[in-house]
N, C-alpha and C positions, 0 to 999 in steps of 0.2 A: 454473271461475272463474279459478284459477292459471293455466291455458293464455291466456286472454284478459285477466289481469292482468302477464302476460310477455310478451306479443306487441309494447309497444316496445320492449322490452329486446335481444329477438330481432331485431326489424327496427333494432337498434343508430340509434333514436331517442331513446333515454334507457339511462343509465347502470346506474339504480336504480330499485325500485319506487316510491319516495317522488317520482322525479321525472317517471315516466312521465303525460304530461298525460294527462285524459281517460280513463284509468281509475276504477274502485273502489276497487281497493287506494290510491289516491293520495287519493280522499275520505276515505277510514277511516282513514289516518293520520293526515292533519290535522283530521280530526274528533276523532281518539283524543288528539291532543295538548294539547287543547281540554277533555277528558273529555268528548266526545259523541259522538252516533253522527249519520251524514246521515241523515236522514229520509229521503231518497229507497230508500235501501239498506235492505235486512233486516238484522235486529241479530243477531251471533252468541250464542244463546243456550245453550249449554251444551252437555252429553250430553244424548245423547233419553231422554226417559222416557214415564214415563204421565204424559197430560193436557202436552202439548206445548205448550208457547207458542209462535206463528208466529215464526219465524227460520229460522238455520242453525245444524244442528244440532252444532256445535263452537264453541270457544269462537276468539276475533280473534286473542289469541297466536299458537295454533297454527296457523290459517290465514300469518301472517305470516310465522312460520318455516318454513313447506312453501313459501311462496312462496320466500323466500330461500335454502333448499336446492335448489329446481328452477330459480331462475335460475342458479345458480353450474354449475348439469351443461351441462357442453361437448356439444351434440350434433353430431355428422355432418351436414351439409348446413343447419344452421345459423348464419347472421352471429354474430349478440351473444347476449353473457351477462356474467352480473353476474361482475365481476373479482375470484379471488381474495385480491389485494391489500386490495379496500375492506372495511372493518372489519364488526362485524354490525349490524344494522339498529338495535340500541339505540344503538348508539357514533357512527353515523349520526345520529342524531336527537336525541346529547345528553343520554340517559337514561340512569343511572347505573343498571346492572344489580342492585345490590344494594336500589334503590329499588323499581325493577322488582320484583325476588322477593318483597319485604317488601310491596309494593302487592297481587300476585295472591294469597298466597299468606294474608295476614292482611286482606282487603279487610274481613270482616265484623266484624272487631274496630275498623279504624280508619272504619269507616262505617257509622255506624249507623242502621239503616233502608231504603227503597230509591233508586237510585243512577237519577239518568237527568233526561233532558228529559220535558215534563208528557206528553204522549200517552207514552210508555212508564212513568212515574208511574201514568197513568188505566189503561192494560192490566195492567199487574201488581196496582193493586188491584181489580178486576174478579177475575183470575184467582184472584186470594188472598181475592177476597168480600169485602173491606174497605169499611167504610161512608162512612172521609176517605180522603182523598189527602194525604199531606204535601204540604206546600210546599217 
């Protein structure tokens, strides 16, 4: 997915993930800044465990950051890559890092309940056997 989420970065069609048209990574961040996920796309859902719910199995953070670590690596017989200069993908986008840590890191304290658009509401309480769905 990072090889074909950096492919206009590469072919120095776009600067950054966030502006690369026509990607995933470009729906997932402006989905993410939305607090949603595209529907169209699988939703990063965690470490794998037992009794998996259909996603990918890491969570968007970190895909983010592996993306913006592999665009910044200069390869050999490569055009483009993301420029040392431009800031990190949070500072890009506005989001105030300490928000960021306080949001992933305390989500279940400052949200209580579950988090999502209603088809991933209706799968989680499926999965969790629940009788309601929040609204």
């Amino acid at each position: 997915m990072a090889y074909v989420d950096l492919n206009p970065i590469r072919a120095k069609m776009a600067e950054t993930p966030e502006s690369s048209d026509h990607t995933s990574i470009q729906q997932r961040i402006t989905a993410a800044g939305k607090g949603e996920q595209p529907r169209a796309l699988l939703a990063f859902v965690g470490n794998p465990r037992k009794h998996m719910p259909k996603g990918l199995p890491f969570e968007l953070v970190d895909y983010l950051e592996l993306v913006e670590l592999t665009g910044r690596s200069i390869r050999l017989g490569k055009r483009g890559f993301i420029a040392a200069p431009v800031p990190v993908l949070l500072s890009r986008l506005n989001i105030c890092p300490d928000n960021w840590f306080k949001l992933v890191t305390e989500f279940k304290i400052l949200f209580h309940g579950p988090v999502g658009h209603s088809e991933v509401l209706s799968d989680f309480c499926q999965h969790q056997q629940l009788k309601r769905r929040p609204t």
